[in-house]
C-alpha positions in Angstrom: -13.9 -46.5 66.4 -14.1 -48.5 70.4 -10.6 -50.6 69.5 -7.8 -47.9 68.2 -5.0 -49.6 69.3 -1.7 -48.9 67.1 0.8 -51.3 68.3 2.5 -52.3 65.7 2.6 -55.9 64.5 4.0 -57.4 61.6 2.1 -57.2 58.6 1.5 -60.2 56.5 1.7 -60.2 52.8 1.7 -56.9 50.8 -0.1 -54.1 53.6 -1.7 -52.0 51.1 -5.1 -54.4 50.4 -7.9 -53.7 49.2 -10.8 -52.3 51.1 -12.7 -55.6 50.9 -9.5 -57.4 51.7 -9.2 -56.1 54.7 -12.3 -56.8 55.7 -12.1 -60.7 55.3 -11.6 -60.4 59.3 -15.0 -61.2 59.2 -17.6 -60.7 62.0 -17.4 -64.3 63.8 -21.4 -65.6 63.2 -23.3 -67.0 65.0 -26.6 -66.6 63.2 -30.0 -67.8 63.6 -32.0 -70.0 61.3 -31.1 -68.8 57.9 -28.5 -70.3 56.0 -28.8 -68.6 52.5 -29.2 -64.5 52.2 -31.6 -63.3 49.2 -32.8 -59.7 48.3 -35.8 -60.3 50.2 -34.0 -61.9 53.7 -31.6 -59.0 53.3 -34.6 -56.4 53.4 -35.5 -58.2 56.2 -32.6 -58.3 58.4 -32.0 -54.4 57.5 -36.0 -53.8 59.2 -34.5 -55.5 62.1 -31.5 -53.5 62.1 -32.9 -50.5 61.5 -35.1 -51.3 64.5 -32.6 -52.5 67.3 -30.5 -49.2 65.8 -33.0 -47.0 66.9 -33.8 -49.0 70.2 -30.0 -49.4 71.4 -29.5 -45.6 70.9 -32.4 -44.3 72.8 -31.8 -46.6 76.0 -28.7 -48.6 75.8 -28.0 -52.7 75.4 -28.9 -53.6 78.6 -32.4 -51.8 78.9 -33.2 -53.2 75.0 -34.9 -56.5 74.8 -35.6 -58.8 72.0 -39.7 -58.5 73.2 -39.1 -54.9 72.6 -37.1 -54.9 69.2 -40.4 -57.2 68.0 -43.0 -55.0 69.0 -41.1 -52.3 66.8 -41.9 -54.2 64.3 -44.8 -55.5 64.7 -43.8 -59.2 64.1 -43.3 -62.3 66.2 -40.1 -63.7 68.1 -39.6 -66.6 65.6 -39.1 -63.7 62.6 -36.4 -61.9 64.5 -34.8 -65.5 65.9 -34.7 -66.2 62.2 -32.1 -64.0 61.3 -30.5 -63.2 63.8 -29.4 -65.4 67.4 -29.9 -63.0 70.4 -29.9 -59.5 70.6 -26.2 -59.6 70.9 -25.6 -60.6 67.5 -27.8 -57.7 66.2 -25.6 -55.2 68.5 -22.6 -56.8 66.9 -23.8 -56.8 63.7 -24.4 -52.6 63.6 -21.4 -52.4 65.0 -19.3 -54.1 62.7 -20.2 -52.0 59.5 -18.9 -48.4 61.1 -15.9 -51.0 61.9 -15.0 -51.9 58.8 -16.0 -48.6 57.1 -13.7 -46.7 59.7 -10.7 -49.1 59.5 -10.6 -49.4 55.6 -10.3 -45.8 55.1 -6.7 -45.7 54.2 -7.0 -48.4 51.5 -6.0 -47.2 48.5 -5.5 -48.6 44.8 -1.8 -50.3 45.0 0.5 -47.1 43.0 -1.5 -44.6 44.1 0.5 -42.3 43.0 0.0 -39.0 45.4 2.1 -37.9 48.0 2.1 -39.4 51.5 0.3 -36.5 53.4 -2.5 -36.4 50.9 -3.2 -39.9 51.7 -3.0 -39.4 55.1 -5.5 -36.8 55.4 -7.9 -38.5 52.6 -7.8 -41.4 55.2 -8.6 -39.2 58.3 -11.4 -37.4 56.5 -13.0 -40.6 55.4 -12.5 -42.0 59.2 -14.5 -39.2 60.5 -17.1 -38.7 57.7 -18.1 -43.1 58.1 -18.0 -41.9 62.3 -20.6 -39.8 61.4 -22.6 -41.5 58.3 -22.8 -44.4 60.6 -24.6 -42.7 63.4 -25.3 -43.7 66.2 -24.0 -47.4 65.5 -20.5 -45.8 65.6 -20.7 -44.6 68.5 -21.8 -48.1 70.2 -18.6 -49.1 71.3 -17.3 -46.4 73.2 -20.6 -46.2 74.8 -21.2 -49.3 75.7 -17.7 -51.9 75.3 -18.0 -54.4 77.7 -21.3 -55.9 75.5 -18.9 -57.2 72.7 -17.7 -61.2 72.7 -13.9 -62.2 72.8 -14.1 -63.3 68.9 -15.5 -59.4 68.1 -13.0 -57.7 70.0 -10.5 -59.9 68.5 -11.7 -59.4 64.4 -12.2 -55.3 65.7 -8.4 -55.4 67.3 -7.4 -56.6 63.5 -9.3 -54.2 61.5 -7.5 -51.3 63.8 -4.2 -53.3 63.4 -4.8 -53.1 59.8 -5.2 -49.3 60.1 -2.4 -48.3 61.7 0.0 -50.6 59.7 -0.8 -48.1 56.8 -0.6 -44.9 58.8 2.4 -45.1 60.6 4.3 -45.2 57.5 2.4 -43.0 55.8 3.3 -40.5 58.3 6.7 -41.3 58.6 7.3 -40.8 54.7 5.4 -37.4 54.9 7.7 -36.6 57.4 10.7 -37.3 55.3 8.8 -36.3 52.2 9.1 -32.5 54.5 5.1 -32.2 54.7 4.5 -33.4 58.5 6.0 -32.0 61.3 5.5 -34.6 64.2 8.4 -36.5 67.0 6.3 -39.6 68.1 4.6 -41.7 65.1 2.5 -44.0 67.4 1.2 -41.4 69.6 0.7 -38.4 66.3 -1.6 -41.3 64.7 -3.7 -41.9 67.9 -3.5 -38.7 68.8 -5.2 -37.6 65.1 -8.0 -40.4 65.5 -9.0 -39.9 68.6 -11.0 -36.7 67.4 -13.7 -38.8 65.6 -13.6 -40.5 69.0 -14.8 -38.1 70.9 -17.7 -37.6 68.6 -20.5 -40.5 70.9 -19.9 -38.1 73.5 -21.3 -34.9 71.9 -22.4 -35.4 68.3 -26.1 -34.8 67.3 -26.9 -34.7 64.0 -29.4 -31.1 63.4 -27.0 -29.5 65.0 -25.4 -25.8 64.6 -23.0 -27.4 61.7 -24.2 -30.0 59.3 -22.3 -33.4 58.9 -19.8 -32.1 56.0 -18.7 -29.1 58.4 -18.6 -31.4 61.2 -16.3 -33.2 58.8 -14.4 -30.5 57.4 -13.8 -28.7 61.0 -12.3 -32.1 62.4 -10.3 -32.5 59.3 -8.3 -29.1 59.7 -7.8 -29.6 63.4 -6.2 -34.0 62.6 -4.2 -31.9 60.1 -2.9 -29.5 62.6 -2.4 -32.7 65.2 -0.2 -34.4 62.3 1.9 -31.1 61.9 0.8 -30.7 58.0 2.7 -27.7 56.7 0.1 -24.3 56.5 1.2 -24.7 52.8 -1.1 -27.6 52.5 -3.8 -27.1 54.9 -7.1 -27.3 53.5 -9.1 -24.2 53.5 
């Protein structure tokens, strides 16, 4: 995801939380008229979504208007301004879930009891398989970065804080553990996640490879980035 920086910060409370836990570093609102979500207004606000999705993909934020994300619908301007503020918001908003997604990928049930480098590359394979089940949403912030508010970039800085507070360990105890073989933590964990990363800039899905060996191929070349022992290398 845009905002992978690892520098390390003290972690409050117990760092392994729960996926929903972490993501209480919720998307600062600023919504439109609605004040109380139902099945319905959800369905809604996903039509929308869906929509702007579609819209922001094909010809960036800039060139996207709020005329044109109604006329995909076929509605009226006070229906969109319902749920949503500006066309901002709705940028923001398909943004956030590949966030979250991405940056909750190493939170396991507290005791988990498997080895350090299993987690580790569970956690790298589920960072690049929600990179690429969130397509092309993921791939809006590297595309396009300067778009997002202060308050986003600041809840997006502490999901990827969140992240790496649970890597970096993790790799350091599979290195003592004798599964890793890597010198700098910080730059081995950036290093590793900057391959989902790269995907905006040549990703399609119907390409040669489907999404699960566009997953599996990243996956065994994190693993070589992280040093894991040939041993343990998936095949």
């Amino acid at each position: 995801m845009g905002i992978t920086s690892a520098t390390r910060h003290k972690p409050s409370g117990n760092a392994k939380t729960s996926a929903g836990a972490a993501a209480q570093a919720h998307l600062p609102q600023g919504t439109g008229r609605q004040r109380a979500a139902t099945q319905g207004t959800d369905l809604q606000r996903e039509r929308i979504l869906q929509a702007a999705a579609q819209l922001f993909a094909a010809q960036g934020y800039a060139n996207t208007t709020m005329a044109q994300i109604v006329r995909a619908l076929g509605v009226t301007k006070p229906f969109v301004y319902y749920y949503f503020r500006d066309k901002q918001e709705i940028f923001e908003t398909l943004s956030w879930r590949p966030a979250v997604d991405c940056f909750t990928a190493l939170d396991f049930a507290a005791g988990d009891p498997r080895r350090a480098s299993e987690k580790v590359l569970e956690g790298i394979e589920r960072l690049i398989r929600a990179t690429i089940a969130h397509h092309p949403c993921a791939f809006f912030p590297y595309r396009e970065p300067q778009v997002y508010r202060p308050e986003y970039v600041a809840a997006q800085k502490k999901l990827a804080h969140h992240f790496y507070d649970l890597l970096c360990p993790l790799l350091e105890e599979a290195r003592r553990d004798g599964d890793l073989d890597f010198a700098e933590t910080k730059i081995t964990a950036l290093a590793a996640c900057s391959l989902p990363g790269f995907l905006y800039s040549w990703y399609r899905p119907g390409g040669r490879l489907s999404p699960e060996e566009v997953v599996a191929e990243l996956t065994r070349l994190a693993s070589r980035v992280i040093g894991l022992r040939s041993a343990q290398e998936p095949r």
